[in-house]
N, C-alpha and C positions, 0 to 999 in steps of 0.2 A: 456638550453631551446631548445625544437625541434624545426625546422625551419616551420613545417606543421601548422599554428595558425590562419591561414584567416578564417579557418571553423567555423560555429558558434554554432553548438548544438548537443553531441553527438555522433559523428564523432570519431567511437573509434576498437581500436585493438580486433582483434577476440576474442572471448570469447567461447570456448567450453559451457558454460551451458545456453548462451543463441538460440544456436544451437539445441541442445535437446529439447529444447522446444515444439517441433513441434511434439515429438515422440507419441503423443496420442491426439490431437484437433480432429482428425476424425476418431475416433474409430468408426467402425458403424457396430460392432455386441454385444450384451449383454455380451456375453461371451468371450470379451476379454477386457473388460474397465480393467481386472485386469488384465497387461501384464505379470503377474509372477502367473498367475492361475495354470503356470502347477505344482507349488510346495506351497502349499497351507502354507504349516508352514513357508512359509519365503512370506506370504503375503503383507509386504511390501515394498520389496526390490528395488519393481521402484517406491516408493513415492513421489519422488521430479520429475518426468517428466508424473506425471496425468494430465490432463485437464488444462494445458498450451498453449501460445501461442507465436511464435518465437517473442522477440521483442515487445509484447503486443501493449499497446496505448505509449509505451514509446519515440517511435521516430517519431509518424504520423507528427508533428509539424516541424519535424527538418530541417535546412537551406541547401544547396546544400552541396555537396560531392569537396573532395582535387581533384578528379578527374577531374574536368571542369576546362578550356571550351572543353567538349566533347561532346557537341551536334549534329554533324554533321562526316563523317568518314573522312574526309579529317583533323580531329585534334583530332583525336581519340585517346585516352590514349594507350601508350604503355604498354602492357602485357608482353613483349617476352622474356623476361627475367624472368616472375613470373610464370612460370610452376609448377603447382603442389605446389602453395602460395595460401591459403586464402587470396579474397582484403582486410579484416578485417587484416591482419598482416602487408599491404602495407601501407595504411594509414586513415583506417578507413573503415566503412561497405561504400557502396556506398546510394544513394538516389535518387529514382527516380521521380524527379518532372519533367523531359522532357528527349526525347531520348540520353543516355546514349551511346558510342560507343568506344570498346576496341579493340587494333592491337593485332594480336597472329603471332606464324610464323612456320609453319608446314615444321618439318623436313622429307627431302625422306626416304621414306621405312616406317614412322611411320604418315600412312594417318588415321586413326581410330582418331577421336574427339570426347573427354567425356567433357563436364561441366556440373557441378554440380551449378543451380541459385536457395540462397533458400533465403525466405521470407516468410510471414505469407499474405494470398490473403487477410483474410478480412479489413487488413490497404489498401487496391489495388492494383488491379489485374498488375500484369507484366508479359511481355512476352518476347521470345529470338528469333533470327535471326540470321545465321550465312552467311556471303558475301563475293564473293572471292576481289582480288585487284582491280578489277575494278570496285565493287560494285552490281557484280550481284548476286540474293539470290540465297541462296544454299541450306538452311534447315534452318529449325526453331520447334518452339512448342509456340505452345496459349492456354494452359488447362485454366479452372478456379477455380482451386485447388490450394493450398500453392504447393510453387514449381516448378522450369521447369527444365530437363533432356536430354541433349543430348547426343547422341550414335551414330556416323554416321562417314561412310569411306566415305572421301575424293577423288575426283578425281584423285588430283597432289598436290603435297606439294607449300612451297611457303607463303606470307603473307595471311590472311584471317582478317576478322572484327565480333567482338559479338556486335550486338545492340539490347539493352536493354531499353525497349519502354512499354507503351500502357498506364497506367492507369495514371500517372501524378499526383498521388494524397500523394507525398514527403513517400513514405514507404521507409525504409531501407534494403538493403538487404548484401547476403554475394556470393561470386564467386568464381568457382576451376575448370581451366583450363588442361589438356594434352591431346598431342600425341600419341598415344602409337602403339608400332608396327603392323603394316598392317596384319599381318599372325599370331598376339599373341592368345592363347587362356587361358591362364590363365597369373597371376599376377609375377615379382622377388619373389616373398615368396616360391614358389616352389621348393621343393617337399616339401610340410606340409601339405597332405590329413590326415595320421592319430598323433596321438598323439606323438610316438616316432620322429615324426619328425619335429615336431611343431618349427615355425619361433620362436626366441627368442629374444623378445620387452624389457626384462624385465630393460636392460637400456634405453630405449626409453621413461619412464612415461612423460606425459604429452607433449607428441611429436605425432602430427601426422602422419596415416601408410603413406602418399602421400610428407610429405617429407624427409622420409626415402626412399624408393627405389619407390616411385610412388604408386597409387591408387591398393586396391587389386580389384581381379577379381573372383566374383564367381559364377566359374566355377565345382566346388566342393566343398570336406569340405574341410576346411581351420582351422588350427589349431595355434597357436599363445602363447609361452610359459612368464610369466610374474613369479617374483618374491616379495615376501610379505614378507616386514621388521617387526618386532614384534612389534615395535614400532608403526604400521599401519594395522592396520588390516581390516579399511573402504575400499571396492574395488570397484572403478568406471570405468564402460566401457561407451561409444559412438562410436555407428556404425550411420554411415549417408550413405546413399543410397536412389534410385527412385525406390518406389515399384510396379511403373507401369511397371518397366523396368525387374522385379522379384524378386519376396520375397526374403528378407532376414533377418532371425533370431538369435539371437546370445546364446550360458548357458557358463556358467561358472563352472567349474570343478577342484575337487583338484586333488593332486599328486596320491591319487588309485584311481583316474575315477571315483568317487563319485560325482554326478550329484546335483551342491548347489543353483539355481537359472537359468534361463533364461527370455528372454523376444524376446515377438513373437507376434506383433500387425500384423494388415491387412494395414498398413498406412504406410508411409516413417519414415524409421530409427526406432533406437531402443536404451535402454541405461539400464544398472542395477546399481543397489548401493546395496551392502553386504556386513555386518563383517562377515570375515570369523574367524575361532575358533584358527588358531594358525600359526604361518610366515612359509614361504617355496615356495615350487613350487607350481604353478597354473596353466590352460589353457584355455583359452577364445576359443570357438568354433565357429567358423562362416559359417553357413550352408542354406538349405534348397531348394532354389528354382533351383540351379542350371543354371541360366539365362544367366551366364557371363556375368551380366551388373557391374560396380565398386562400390568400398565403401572405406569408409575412418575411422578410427580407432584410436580411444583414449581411453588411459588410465592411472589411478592413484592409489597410496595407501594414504589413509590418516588416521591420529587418526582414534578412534572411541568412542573418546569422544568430540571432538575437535581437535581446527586447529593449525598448527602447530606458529602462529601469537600470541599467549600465552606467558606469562601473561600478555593482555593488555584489562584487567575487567574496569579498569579508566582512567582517561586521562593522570594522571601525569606517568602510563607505558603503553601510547601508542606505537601502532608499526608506523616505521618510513617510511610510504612510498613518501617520498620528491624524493627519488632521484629517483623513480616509476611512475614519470606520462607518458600520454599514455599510460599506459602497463596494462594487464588483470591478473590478483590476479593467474589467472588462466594457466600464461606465467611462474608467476616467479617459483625460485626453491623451494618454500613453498608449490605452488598449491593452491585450493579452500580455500573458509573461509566456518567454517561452526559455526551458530550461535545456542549455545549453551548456551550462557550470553549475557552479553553486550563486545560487541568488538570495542578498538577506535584504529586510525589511525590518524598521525600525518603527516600534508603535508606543501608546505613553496610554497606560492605565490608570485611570482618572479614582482616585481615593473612594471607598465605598462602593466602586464598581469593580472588585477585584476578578469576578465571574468573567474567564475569556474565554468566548468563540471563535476556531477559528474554523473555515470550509475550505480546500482547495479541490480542485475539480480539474481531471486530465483522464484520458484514454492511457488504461497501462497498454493497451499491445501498441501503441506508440512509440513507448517506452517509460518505465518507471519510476514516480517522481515519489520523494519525501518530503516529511514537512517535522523541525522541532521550534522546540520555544528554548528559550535562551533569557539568562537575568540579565540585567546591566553591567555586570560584572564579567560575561561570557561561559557563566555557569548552565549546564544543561538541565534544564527543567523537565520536560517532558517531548516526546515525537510520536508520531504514529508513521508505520512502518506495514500497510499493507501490503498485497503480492495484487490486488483488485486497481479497478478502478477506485481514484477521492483517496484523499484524506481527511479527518478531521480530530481535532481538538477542542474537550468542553472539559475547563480545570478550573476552579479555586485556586486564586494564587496568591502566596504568601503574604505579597505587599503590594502597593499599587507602584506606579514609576515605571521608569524606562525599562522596555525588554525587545527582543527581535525574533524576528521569524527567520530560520533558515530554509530554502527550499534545495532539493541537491538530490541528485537521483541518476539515470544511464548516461546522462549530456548528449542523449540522440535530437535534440532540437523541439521536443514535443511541447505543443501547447498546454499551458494550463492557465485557470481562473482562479483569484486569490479573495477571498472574504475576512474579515474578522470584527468582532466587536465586543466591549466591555460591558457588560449586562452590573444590574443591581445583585450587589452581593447575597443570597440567602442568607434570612434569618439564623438558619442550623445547615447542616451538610447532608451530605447525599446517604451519612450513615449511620442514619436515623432508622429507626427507633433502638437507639442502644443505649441508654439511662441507668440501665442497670446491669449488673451480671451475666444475667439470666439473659438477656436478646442483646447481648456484645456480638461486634460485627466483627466474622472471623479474618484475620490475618497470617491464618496459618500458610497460603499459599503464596505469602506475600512475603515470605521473609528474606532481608535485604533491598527489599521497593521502600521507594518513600512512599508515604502517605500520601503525597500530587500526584504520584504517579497511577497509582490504584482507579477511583472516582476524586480528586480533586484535596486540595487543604481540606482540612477538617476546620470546625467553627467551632469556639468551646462557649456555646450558648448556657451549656450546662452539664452535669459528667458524663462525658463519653466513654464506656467500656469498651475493649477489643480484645477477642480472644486469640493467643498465639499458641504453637503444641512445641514444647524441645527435643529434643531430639536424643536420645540417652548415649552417654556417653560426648554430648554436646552441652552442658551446662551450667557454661558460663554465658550466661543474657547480657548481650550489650543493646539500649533502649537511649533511641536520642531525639527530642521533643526541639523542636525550632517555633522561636515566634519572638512576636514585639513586646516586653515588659510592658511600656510606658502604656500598648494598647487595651490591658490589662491583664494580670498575674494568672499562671498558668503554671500546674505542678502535678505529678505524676506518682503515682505508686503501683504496686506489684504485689498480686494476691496470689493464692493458691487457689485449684482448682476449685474447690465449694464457693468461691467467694466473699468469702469472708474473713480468713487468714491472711491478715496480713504479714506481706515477705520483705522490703524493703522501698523506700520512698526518695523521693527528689523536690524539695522544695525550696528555692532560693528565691532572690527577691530582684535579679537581673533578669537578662533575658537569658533564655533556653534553660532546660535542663536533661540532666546524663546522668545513668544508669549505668554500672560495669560490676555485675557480683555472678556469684557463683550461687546457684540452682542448690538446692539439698535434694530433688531426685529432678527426672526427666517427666512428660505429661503434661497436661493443660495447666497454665495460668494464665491470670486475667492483665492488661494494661489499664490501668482508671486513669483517664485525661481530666483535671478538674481545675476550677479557679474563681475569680472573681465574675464568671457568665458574663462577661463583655461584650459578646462577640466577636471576639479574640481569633486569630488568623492561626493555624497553626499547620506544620509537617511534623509527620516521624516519623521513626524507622526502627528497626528491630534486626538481632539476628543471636541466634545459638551457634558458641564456638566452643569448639576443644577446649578443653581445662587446660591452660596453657600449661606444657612440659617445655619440650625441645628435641632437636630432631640430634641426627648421628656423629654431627661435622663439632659438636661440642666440646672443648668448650671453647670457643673462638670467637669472643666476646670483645679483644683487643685485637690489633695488627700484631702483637710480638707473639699472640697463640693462635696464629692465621692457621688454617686449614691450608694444605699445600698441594692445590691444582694444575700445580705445573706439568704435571706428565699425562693429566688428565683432557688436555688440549684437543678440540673436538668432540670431546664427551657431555653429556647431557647428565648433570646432576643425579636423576633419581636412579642411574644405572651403576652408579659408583656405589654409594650406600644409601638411599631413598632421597626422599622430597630433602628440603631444606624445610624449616619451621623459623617465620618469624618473631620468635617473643623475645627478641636482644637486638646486640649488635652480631653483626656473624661476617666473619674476616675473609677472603679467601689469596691466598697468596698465587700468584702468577710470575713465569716467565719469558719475557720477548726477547726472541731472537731477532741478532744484528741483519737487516733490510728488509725485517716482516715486521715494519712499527707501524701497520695497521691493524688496532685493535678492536674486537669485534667481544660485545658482550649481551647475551642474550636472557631477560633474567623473566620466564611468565609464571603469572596467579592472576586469582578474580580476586578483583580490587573492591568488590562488596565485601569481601570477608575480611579485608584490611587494607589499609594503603601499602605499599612495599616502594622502596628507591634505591636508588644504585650512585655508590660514588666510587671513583677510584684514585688512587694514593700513589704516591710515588716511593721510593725503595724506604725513605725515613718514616712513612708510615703515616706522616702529618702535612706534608703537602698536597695539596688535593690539585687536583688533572684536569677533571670535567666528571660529569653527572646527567642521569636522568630522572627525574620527576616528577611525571606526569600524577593526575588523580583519576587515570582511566588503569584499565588492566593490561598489563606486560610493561616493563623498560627496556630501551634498547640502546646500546653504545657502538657506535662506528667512529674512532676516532684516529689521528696519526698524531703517535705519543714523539716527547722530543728524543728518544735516545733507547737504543734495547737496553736489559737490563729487569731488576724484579720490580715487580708493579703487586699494589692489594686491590681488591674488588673489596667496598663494603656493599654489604645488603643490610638495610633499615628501615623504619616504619613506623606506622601505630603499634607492633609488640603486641601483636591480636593472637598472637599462635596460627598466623595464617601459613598455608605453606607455598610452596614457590619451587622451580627449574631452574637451574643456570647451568648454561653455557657458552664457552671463550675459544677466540680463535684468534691469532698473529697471523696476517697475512701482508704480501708485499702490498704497499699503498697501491693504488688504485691506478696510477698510470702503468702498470703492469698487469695483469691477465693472473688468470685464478691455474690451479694443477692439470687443467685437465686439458690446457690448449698444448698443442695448436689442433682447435679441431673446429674451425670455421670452415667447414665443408665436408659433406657424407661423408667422401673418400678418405676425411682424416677422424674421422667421429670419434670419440671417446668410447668405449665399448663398457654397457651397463649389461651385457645380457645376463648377468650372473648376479643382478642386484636388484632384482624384481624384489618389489617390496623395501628397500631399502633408501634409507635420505642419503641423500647426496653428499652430507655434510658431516656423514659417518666413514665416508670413504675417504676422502681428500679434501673435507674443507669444503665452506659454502662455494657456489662458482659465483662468477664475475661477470655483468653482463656489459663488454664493452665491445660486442660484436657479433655477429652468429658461433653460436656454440652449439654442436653437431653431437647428439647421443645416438648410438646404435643400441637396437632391442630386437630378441627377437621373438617372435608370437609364436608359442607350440601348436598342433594341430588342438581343436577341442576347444582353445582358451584364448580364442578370437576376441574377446572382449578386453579392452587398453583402459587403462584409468592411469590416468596420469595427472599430479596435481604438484604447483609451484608457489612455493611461499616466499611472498619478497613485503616488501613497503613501499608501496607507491608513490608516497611524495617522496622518496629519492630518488627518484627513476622508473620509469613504466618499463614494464617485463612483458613480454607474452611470449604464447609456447605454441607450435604446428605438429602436426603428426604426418609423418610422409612414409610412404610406402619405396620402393627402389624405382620407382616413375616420377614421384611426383608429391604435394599434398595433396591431403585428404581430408585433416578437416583443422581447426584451430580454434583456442580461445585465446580475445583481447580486451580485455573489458578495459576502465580507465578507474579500477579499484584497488586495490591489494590483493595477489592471488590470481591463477588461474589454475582450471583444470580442467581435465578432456575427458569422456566418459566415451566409447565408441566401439561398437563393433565392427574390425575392419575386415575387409571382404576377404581374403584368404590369408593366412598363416604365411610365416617365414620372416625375414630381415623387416623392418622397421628403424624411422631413426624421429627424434625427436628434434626440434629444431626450437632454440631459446632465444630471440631477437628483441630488442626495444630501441628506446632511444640514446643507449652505448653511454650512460653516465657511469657507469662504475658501479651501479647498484650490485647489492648482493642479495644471491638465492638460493633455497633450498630443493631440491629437486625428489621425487620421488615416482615409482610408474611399477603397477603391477599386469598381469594377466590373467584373466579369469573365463570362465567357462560362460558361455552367453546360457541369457538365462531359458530354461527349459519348459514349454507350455504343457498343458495339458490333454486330457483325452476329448475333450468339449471342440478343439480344433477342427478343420477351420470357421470361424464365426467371428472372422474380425469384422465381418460386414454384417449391415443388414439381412443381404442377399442369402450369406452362408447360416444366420443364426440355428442356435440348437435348439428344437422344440422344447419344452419343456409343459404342452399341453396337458401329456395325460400322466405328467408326476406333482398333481397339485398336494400340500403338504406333506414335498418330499424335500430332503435336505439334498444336494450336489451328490455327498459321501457314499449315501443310499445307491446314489446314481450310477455313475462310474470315477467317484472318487474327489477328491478336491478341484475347488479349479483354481488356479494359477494365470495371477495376472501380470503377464509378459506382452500384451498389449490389450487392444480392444475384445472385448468378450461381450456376444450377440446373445442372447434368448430372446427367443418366442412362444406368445401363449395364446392362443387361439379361444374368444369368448365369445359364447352364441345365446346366452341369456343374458339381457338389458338389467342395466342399474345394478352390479356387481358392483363390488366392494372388494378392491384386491388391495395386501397384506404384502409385504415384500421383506423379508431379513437378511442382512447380508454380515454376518460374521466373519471380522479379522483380526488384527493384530495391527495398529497404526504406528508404531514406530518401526516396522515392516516394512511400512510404504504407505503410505496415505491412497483411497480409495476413492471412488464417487458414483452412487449406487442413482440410475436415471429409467423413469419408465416414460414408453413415448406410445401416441397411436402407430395407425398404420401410414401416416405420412411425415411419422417422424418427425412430429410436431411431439417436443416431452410434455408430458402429466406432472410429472413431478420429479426433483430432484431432492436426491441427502448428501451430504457433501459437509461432516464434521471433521472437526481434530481428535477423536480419539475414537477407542476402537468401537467398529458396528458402525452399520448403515441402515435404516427403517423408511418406508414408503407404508400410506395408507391412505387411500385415497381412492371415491369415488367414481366409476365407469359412467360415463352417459351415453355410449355407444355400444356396439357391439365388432367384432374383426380380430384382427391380427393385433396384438401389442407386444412392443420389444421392450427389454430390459436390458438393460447395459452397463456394465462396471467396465468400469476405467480407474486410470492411475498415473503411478511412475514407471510402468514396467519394470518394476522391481522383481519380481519371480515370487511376489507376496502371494502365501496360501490364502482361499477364502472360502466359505458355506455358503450356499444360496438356498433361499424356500421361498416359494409364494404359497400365500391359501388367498379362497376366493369365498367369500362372507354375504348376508346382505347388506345394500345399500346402506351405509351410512350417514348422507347427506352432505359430505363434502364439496365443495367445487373446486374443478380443476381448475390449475395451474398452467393455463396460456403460456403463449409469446417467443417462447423461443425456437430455432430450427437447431437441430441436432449439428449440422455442423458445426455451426456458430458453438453449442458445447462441447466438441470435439476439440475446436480450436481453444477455448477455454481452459479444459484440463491439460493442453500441451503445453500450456500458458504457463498454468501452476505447475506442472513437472517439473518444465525447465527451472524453475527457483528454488523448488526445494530438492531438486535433485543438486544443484550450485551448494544451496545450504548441508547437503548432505556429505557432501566431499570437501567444504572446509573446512568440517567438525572431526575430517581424519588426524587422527592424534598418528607420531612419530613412535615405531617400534624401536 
């Protein structure tokens, strides 16, 4: 266990790829958002470092740095020893929530001072300072760009101080200090101007150039020889450098000077990713401006198919990284992970360090990766599941001992960096101050999460209150408390709203206790966690259920009072006589026809509200067949029974009153074809135009995918827009679905998940056919596809651009409606507001409706450089913020192009004193919100429920 554990969130060893990050957030010329434009057929070779941000939203939260108490210069962390050290390799990135101050010690003769301070500005702005011993200032830099740069000769050698200040608003950053000779003009790698004589890294991979012989200097081209094991043919470089200080570009080149990739933005740093075609020598070129300002240099080979953490697709061969924490995926002798499957990781929580960190760090427009924790058992603990760049994890966890990391996301092959560490358990938890009643930490929004899931285990240092609200007509309270007896006793009771009524209790002397009564009305009560203050590990959970009755199919509590489904075959439960209610056993009798003994049973509910399972019985009622069980939500049965003949469905559970769908289908085993073939070809298509809106499985049974299966559709004038979505199960078979016009296709979804679906406006009306294709196992699908009228803008049109925007000068505190009426965001929507008196203070409201379509309200200057952005989950969008110019400024909403209505108003105020919000180029957030569309537009059409 490392001695560094005070730290509480993310406090972690450098990581090269989250460094990169920064290599393209202010691209701010069209022509170079592609930084490998200049070799067109290796278009994608810097995909994983597009429209990134260092650090993203991943660390704005996090608690102070190993580096305090450095507040002030007179106890200012020692450097002098870390020349040419990332602080990420000393003991974590730094954080700046209040003035930051580091000792350096400048040797004679080597008065020249570079540091390298990077961070991402728009977590907050920081700035640098450099002071000799007595604390007079000597230089500094205050951009408000990501980044600050210093380049400056020294008076006289001697100690000096870096104070690292201004914005206080906890960003993370990273720091790279040297001296370097007074009279140097270029870097130790010299003479490597041309190729013959290029520095040789090639045992250096995943070593930085700064500490090896110190930062290079370019002062010319610089050549750099690297070697490619066959076994690796992925080539990663990062150059980090200040491009205010002068350009610098980097290509990459084989053994005959053949020219295979470079990358050459207008912004700080630069980084490639290329398979190259075959191992041997190589040369990274590092050129351009000439500036002699410094850089720093990384690089790796890796698979190029994956990482070298193989084979660990499961958990039972995860890879071991126990004896790994603090350390960057990206330190060890493996290098990067790159997610091409599912990849786990096996880590061992050291007793008393229950507190686990973890960071993973990747580019989503790469493609999008996830990250959960998992017990030892293969229990699911907690994930984060952003649509951004990073993930992370900071839990309390129940016990110490073995657990695994899953990583599992698009499988496009995208890089990521993987961190994690067991910090010192907190004295109390994160939901504090709640002692009593009165400041009980609400759980109202929580019901059904566990208590990990929320801010982390709870601690019962001493009584914990939480307030939960029920739900009327829901009032039966089930409350379930998990933890270690031995670690000390821990027990629960249940007030009423004043606090002081009490309503019923749990106190046993094992471990855990349960809660299952019935409410006397609906309203607030309190949960009191209390016990021996041990500091005792605990989870829980809560939820409000129906007063258990029972649903319509009653009473069918035995096989010999089965509910008789038999003519029901293809029907969905809630359409016969409603839901189903779990609170028994509940029968349902079936009949299989002779050469249809492939049975198919379909049974969904959310498994927070109760567990539910599924068995099925054979005609005596007491021999049982097969079964599903899972403790996620839905069961599912695909099976070939031995004989036609009557069969029961049980459905059972915890007897929660939970309720549930079920439905059964007999179709011929799988080496035969579903009703609707033979329609492996347009000319034979199965014809749905008459089933717009309708599943597939209400027609004739789910289909079969064991070949192309051919639907004809056809698009009315008007109602050009197709949705089309497919529900199948992926681990039995991968499905995807095409949409083809009478030419050709037109567009298609394949993901390598469960589901797909098409959302599209096709270019003109008439025939259409749909096209079902996978890998021909025999999976089964449910099919559905409607028509709709694309959606309709407004009178603000056209103003998808810049160029078109609508004035909106001389309607200052005017609302849209006032104007000429709503506006309707069916794409991009421009305004313009023209300011001719300095130091304005604009106000910006943007009124919606966010389960409409989620919104993102952006104001930029006149080159399109944003001010500021709002970008929440629920309804309204607000901007306030400072002018320090005068000109042209747009305002822009964007979206899903959903056809969401919305209100817009600016007013213009005085100055408030705000500073703006740098760093990004408008495209880069254009491509951003296309980013998020597409997932939650995905997310939105697989939340369509079956009519």
């Amino acid at each position: 266990m490392i001695i560094m554990k005070s730290y509480k969130k993310y406090i972690s060893i450098f990581t090269v790829l989250t460094l990169v990050l920064l290599f393209s957030a202010t691209i701010t010329r069209v022509s170079k958002i592609n930084l490998n434009s200049k070799l067109d057929k290796q278009k994608d070779s810097d995909v994983n470092y597009k429209h990134d941000d260092f650090l993203g939203n991943l660390h704005t939260s996090q608690a102070e740095d190993v580096y305090e108490e450095n507040d002030i210069r007179t106890s200012a962390y020692d450097l002098t020893l870390y020349e040419n050290t990332w602080l990420s390799t000393i003991g974590g990135f730094g954080v700046q929530k209040d003035d930051d101050w580091y000792e350096i010690e400048i040797t004679t003769g080597y008065l020249r001072l570079v540091v390298h301070l990077l961070f991402y500005d728009n977590e907050g702005d920081i700035d640098i300072s450099v002071y000799n011993s007595v604390g007079t200032w000597v230089t500094g830099k205050t951009s408000t760009t990501d980044n600050e740069y210093i380049d400056y000769t020294l008076p006289s050698s001697g100690t000096y101080y870096l104070r690292i200040y201004y914005g206080n608003a906890g960003n993370t950053y990273d720091l790279l200090w040297d001296d370097i000779s007074t009279g140097a003009t270029d870097d130790y790698y010299e003479n490597n101007d041309g190729y013959t004589t290029a520095y040789d890294i090639s045992s250096n991979e995943r070593v930085w150039l700064s500490s090896i012989s110190g930062l290079g200097i370019q002062s010319d081209q610089d050549w750099y020889e690297i070697y490619v094991n066959f076994d690796a043919l992925r080539v990663i470089v990062f150059c980090i450098f200040s491009h205010l200080a002068g350009n610098v570009d980097i290509e990459l080149y084989d053994s005959t000077l053949t020219l295979l990739t470079t990358s050459w933005s207008t912004t700080d740093n630069e980084g490639l990713d290329y398979t190259v075609s075959s191992s041997g020598t190589y040369y990274i070129l590092v050129y351009w401006g000439n500036g002699g300002n410094t850089y720093d240099l990384w690089w790796d080979d890796l698979p190029s198919t994956d990482d070298w953490y193989e084979d660990n697709d499961i958990r039972t061969s995860a890879y071991d990284l126990s004896s790994a924490e603090n350390t960057w995926l990206s330190e060890s002798s493996n290098g990067l992970g790159i997610q091409s499957d599912n990849d786990w990781y096996k880590i061992d929580i050291t007793s008393g360090y229950e507190h686990l960190a973890v960071s993973l760090t990747f580019s989503d427009a790469a493609g999008n990766i996830n990250i959960q924790v998992y017990d030892s058992t293969g229990y699911l603990i907690m994930g984060s599941y952003s649509a951004t760049d990073d993930e992370y994890i900071d839990i309390i966890l129940p016990t110490s001992g073995i657990y695994y990391l899953r990583i599992y996301g698009d499988n496009y092959g995208n890089l990521y960096d993987l961190w994690w560490d067991d910090l010192i358990r907190p004295t109390d938890d994160t939901y504090e101050q709640n002692d009593v009643y009165s400041t009980a930490y609400s759980l109202n929004a929580y019901e059904t999460y566990w208590l990990a899931e929320v801010q982390g285990a709870g601690i019962q240092a001493d009584p914990d209150w939480y307030q939960i609200s029920i739900t009327s007509g829901y009032e039966n309270l089930i409350v379930d408390l998990r933890f270690t007896h031995s670690e000390g006793d821990i027990d629960i009771s249940i007030y009423a709203s004043d606090g002081t009524t009490y309503i019923t209790g749990s106190f046993s002397v094992t471990d855990n206790e349960y809660i299952d009564t019935i409410l006397p009305s609906s309203g607030i009560y309190y949960i009191r966690v209390f016990g021996a203050n041990a500091g005792n590990l605990y989870n829980l959970w809560w939820d409000d259920l129906l007063a258990p009755t029972d649903d319509n199919y009653e009473e069918n509590d035995v096989y010999t009072t089965a509910y008789d489904l038999t003519m029901d075959e293809l029907t969905w439960l809630n359409t016969i006589d409603g839901y189903g209610m779990q609170s028994d056993d509940d029968w349902y009798e079936i009949f299989i026809t002779s050469g249809y003994e492939n049975l198919l049973v379909n049974c969904t509910f959310s498994n927070a509200a109760g567990d539910i399972d599924l068995s099925v019985y054979a005609s005596d009622g007491t021999t049982y067949i097969t079964g599903s069980g899972s403790v996620t939500d839905n069961e599912y049965i695909d099976t070939i029974l031995p004989s036609s003949g009557t069969y029961y469905i049980l459905v059972y559970g915890d007897d929660a009153g939970n309720t549930y769908d079920l439905w059964w289908d007999d179709i011929i085993p799988s080496a035969v074809d579903d009703a609707y073939e033979p329609n492996d070809l347009p000319i034979s298509a199965y014809d749905l135009t008459s089933y717009d809106g309708v599943w597939l499985s209400t027609i004739a049974g789910l289909g079969i995918q064991l070949d192309f299966d051919c639907y004809e559709i056809y698009v009315p004038v008007g109602s050009e827009r197709v949705v089309i979505e497919c529900t199948f199960t992926h681990s039995l078979g991968d499905v995807n679905i095409q949409l083809w016009n009478t030419t050709g296709g037109i567009t298609a979804s394949f993901s390598t998940t469960d589901d797909e679906y098409i959302d599209f406006i096709v270019p003109s009306a008439g025939t259409h056919y749909i096209i079902v294709y996978g890998d021909n196992s025999g999976n089964t699908y449910d099919l559905m596809w409607d028509a709709l009228a694309p959606v309709v803008d407004d009178a603000y049109e056209e103003n998808d651009l810049y160029t078109g925007a609508y004035d909106l000068t001389s309607y200052p505190d005017t609302w849209l409606t006032d104007i000429s009426g709503p506006g309707i965001q069916a794409d991009f929507d421009f305004y313009k507001v023209a300011i001719s008196t300095p130091s304005q203070r604009i106000i910006i409201d943007l009124t919606y409706t966010y389960s409409e379509g989620a919104l993102v309200l952006m104001l930029t200057d006149n080159s399109l450089t944003p001010l500021a952005i709002s970008n929440t989950t629920a309804n309204n969008e607000h901007i306030d913020v400072t002018l320090t110019s005068t000109g042209t400024f747009y305002i822009i909403v964007a979206g899903l192009g959903a056809g969401n209505a919305y209100d817009l108003k600016y007013s213009l105020t005085t100055a408030g004193g705000q500073k703006p919000i740098p760093g990004y180029n408008v495209i880069f957030l254009i491509a951003m919100v296309f980013g998020i569309s597409v997932i939650l537009i995905r997310n939105r059409f697989k939340k369509l429920t079956r009519n």
